[in-house]
C-alpha positions as CSV (number, residue, x, y, z in Angstrom):
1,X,-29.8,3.4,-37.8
2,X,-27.8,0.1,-38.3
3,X,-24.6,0.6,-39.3
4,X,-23.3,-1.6,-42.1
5,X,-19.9,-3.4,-42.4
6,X,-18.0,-2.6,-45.5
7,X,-16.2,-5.5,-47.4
8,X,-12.7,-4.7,-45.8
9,X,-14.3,-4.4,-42.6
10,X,-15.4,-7.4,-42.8
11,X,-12.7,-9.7,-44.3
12,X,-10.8,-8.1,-41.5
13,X,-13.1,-9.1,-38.5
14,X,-12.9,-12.7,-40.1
15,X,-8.9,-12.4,-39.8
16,X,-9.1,-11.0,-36.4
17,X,-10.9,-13.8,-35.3
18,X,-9.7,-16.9,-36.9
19,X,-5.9,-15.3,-35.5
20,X,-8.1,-14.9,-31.8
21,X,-8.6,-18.6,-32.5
22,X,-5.5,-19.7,-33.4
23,X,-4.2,-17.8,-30.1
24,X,-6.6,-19.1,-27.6
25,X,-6.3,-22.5,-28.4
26,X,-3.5,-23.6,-27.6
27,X,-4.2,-22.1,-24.1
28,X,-7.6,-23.5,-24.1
29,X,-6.0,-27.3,-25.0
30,X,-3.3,-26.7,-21.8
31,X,-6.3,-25.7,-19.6
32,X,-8.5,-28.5,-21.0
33,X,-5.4,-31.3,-20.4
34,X,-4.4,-30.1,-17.0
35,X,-7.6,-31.0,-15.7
36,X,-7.6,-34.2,-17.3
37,X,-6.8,-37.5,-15.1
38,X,-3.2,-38.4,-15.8
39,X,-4.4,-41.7,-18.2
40,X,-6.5,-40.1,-20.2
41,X,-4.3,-37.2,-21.6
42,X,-2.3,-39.6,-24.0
43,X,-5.4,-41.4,-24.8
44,X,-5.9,-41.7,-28.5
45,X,-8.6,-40.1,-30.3
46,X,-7.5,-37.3,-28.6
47,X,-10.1,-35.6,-26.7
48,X,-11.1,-32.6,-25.4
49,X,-12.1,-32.9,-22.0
50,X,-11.7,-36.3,-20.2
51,X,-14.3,-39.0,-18.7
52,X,-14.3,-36.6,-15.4
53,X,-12.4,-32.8,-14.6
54,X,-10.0,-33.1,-11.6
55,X,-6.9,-30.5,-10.0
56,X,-5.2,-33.6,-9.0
57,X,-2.4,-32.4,-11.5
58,X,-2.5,-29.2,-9.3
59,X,-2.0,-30.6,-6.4
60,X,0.5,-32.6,-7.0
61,X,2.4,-29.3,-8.7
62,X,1.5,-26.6,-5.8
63,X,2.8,-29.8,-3.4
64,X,6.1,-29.7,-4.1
65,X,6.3,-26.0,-1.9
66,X,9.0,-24.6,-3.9
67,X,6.6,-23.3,-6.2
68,X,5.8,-19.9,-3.7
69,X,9.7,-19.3,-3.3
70,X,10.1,-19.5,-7.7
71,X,7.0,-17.1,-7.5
72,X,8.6,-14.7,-5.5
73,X,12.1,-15.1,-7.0
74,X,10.4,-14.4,-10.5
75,X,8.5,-11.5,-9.4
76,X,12.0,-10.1,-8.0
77,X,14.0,-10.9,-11.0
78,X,11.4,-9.2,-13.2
79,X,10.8,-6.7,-11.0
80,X,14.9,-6.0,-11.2
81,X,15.4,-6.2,-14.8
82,X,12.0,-4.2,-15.8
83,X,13.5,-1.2,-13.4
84,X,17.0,-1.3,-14.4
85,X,16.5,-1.7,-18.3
86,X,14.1,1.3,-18.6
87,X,15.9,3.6,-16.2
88,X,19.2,2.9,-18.2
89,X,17.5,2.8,-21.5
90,X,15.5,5.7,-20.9
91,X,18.9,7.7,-19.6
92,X,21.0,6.2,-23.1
93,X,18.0,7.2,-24.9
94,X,17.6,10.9,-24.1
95,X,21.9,11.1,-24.5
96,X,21.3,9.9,-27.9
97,X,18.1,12.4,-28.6
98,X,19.4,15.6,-27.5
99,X,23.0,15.8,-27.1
100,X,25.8,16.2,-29.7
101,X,28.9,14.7,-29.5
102,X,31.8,13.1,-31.5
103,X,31.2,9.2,-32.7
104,X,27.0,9.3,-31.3
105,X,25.9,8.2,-34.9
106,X,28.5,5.2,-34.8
107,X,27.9,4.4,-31.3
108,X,24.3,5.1,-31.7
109,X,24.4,2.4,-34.8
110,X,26.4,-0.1,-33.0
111,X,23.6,-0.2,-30.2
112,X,21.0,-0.9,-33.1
113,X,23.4,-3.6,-35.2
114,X,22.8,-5.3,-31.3
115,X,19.0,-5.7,-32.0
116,X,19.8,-7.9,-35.6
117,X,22.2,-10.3,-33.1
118,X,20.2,-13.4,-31.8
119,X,20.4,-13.8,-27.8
120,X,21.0,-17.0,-28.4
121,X,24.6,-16.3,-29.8
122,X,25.3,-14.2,-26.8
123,X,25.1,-17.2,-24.5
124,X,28.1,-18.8,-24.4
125,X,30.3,-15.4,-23.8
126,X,28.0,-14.8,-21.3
127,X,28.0,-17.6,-19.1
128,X,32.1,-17.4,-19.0
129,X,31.4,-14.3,-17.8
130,X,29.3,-14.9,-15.4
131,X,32.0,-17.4,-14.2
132,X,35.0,-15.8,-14.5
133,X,33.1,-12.7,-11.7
134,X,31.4,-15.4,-9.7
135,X,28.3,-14.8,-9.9
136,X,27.0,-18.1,-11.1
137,X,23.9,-19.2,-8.8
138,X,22.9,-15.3,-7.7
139,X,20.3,-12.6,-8.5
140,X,23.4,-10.5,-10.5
141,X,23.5,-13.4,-12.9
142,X,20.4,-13.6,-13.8
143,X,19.4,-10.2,-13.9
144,X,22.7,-8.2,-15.4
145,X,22.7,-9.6,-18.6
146,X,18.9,-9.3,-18.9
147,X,19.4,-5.2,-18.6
148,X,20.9,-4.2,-21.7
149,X,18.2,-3.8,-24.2
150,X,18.4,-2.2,-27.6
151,X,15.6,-2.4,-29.0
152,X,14.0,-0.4,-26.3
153,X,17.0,2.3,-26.6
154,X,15.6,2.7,-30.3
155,X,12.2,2.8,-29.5
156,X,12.9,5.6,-26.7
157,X,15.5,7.6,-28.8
158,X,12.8,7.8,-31.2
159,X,10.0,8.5,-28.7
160,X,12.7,11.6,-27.0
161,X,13.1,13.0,-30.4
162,X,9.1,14.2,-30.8
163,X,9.1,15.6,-27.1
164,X,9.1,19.4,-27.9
165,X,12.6,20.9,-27.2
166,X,10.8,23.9,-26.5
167,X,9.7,22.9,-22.9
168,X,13.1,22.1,-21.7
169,X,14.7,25.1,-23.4
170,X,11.9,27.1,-20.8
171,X,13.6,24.7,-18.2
172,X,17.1,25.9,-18.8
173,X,15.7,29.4,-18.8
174,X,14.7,28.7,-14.8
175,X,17.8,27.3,-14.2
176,X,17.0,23.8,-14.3
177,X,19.9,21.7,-14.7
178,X,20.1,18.5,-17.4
179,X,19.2,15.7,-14.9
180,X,16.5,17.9,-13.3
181,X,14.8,18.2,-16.7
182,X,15.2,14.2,-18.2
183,X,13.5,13.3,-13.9
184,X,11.3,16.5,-13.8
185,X,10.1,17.0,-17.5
186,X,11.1,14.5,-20.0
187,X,9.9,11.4,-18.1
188,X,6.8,12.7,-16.9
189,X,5.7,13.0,-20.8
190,X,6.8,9.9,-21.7
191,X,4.4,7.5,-19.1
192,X,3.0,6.4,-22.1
193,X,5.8,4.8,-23.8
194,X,7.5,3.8,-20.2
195,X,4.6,2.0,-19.4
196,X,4.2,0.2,-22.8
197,X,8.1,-0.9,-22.4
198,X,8.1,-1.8,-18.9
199,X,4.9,-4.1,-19.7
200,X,6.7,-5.9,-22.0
201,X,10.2,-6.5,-20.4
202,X,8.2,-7.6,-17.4
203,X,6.6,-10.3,-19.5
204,X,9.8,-11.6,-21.3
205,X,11.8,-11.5,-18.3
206,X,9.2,-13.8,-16.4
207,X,8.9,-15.8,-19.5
208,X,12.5,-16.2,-20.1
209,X,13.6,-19.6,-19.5
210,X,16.7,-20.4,-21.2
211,X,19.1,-17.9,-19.2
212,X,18.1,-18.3,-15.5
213,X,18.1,-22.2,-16.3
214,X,21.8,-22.0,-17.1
215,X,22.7,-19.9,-14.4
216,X,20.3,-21.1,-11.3
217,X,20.7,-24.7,-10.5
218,X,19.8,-22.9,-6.0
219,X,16.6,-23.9,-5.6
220,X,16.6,-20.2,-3.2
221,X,17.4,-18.3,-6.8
222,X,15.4,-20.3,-9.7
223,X,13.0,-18.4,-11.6
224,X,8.9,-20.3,-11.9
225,X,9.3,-21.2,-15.3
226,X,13.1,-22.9,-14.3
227,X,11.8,-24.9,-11.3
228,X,8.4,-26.3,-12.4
229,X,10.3,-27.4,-15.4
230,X,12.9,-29.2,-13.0
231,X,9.7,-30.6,-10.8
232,X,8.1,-31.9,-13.8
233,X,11.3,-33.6,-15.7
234,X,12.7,-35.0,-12.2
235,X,9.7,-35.8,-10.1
236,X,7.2,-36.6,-12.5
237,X,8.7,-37.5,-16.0
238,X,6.5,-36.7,-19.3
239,X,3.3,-36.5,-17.3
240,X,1.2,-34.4,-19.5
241,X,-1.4,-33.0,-17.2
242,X,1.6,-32.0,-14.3
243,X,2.9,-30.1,-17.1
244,X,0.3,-28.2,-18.7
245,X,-0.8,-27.7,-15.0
246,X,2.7,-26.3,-14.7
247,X,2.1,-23.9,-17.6
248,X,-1.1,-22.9,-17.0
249,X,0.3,-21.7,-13.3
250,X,3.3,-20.2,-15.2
251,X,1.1,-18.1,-17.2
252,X,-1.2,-16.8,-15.0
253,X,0.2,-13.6,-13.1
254,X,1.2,-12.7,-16.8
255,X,-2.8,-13.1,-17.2
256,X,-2.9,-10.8,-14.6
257,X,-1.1,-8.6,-15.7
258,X,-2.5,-8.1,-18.8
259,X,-5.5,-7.6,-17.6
260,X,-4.7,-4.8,-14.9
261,X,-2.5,-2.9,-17.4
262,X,-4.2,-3.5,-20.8
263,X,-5.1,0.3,-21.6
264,X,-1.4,1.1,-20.9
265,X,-0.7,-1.2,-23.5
266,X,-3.0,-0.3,-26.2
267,X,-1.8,3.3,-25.5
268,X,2.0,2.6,-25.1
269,X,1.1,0.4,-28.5
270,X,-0.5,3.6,-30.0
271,X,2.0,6.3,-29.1
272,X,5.2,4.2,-30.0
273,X,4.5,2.2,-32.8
274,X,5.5,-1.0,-31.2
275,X,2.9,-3.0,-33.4
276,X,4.9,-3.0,-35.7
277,X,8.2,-4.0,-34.0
């Protein structure tokens, strides 16, 4: 028997598809211009594809043989901050959900008034920091201030609070002390919601630009999106096709990613609530 759309069910496929549109093409325009010859990509009527398809705009991106070492350096640095910022978050987190003590609701609520400041505004403190300690042109500098992450302290605390007490209370019982049960218990049930954060601060700490390009001016420490965005402005100027070429290669491993770890998502997604965040 064929089963029949409803209205709603309807109106919503139509939305979900014009926003699937609205998503992929940008992505399908950088992919289209990055195999475009270099004349043709400011050619006016614009244009899809040009006269013929070429990866000279590759080439001339994957030959400047940096573009490995940024790789690596980005995998590291996201690598780094994903780690750090769930361990701590996760440890701050359970504190929050099931332990008592004098000033947690004010401390608790100065951790969330941190998710309504803009990183932006952070910047400037930060890089004086960063100066005044030395650390200016190393791994700390880029990945310390990347760590701290309320939102995902929320999203945890909240996440810690539905985890049955009744299971550690058994714990305690056996003699288990508090570490033993957050390592042994409480993080085992959360995979879920671990997974679902440590996607995500993987993919914005690869895709953060802003911070490692004001801290990393050593080629040996500079993050993929910082040095194909130096390659392109110094070497090549506004050549279109070098960049887009330069984005497409950005985005791929995220791509990648995504791909290998897209059930984790929809569950983390599912279990959290983090569609609506």
């Amino acid at each position: 028997m064929t089963k029949r759309f409803s209205f709603s069910q309807f109106v919503l496929l139509v939305a979900a598809l014009v926003l699937a549109v609205l998503w992929l093409a940008p992505i399908a325009w950088a992919v289209a211009t990055s195999l475009k010859p270099e004349s043709e990509t400011t050619k006016l009527p614009l244009e899809w594809f040009g006269s013929t398809l070429t990866l000279e705009s590759y080439e001339l991106v994957l030959g400047t043989g940096g573009i490995v070492k940024w790789a690596i350096n980005s995998t590291v640095t996201a690598v780094a901050v994903t780690f750090l910022t769930v361990l701590f978050s996760a440890m701050a987190a359970y504190g929050f959900a099931r332990t008592r003590f004098k000033g947690r609701r004010a401390l608790l609520g100065l951790i969330l008034a941190g998710i309504m400041v803009p990183p932006q505004v952070l910047i400037a403190p930060l890089f004086a920091e960063m100066v005044a300690f030395g650390l200016v042109d190393t791994w700390w500098a880029i990945i310390l201030p990347q760590v701290a992450a309320p939102l995902i302290v929320y999203i945890l605390v909240k996440f810690f609070q539905d985890v049955p007490e009744e299971l550690e209370q058994a714990a305690f019982v056996d003699g288990a002390g508090r570490w033993r049960v957050f390592f042994t218990i409480v993080l085992p049930l959360s995979r879920p919601v671990l997974a679902a954060v440590s996607i995500f601060t993987f993919i914005s700490t690869w895709n953060n630009f802003l911070w490692p390009f004001l801290v990393s001016t050593d080629p040996n420490t500079m993050t993929l999106p910082v040095g194909l965005a130096n390659v392109v402005q110094g070497t090549f100027g506004l050549r279109y096709a070098q960049i887009m070429a330069s984005v497409v290669l950005a985005g791929l491993p995220l791509l990648i990613v995504f791909v290998l770890f897209q059930r984790q998502i929809i569950r983390g997604v599912a279990h959290t609530g983090l569609a609506g965040q």
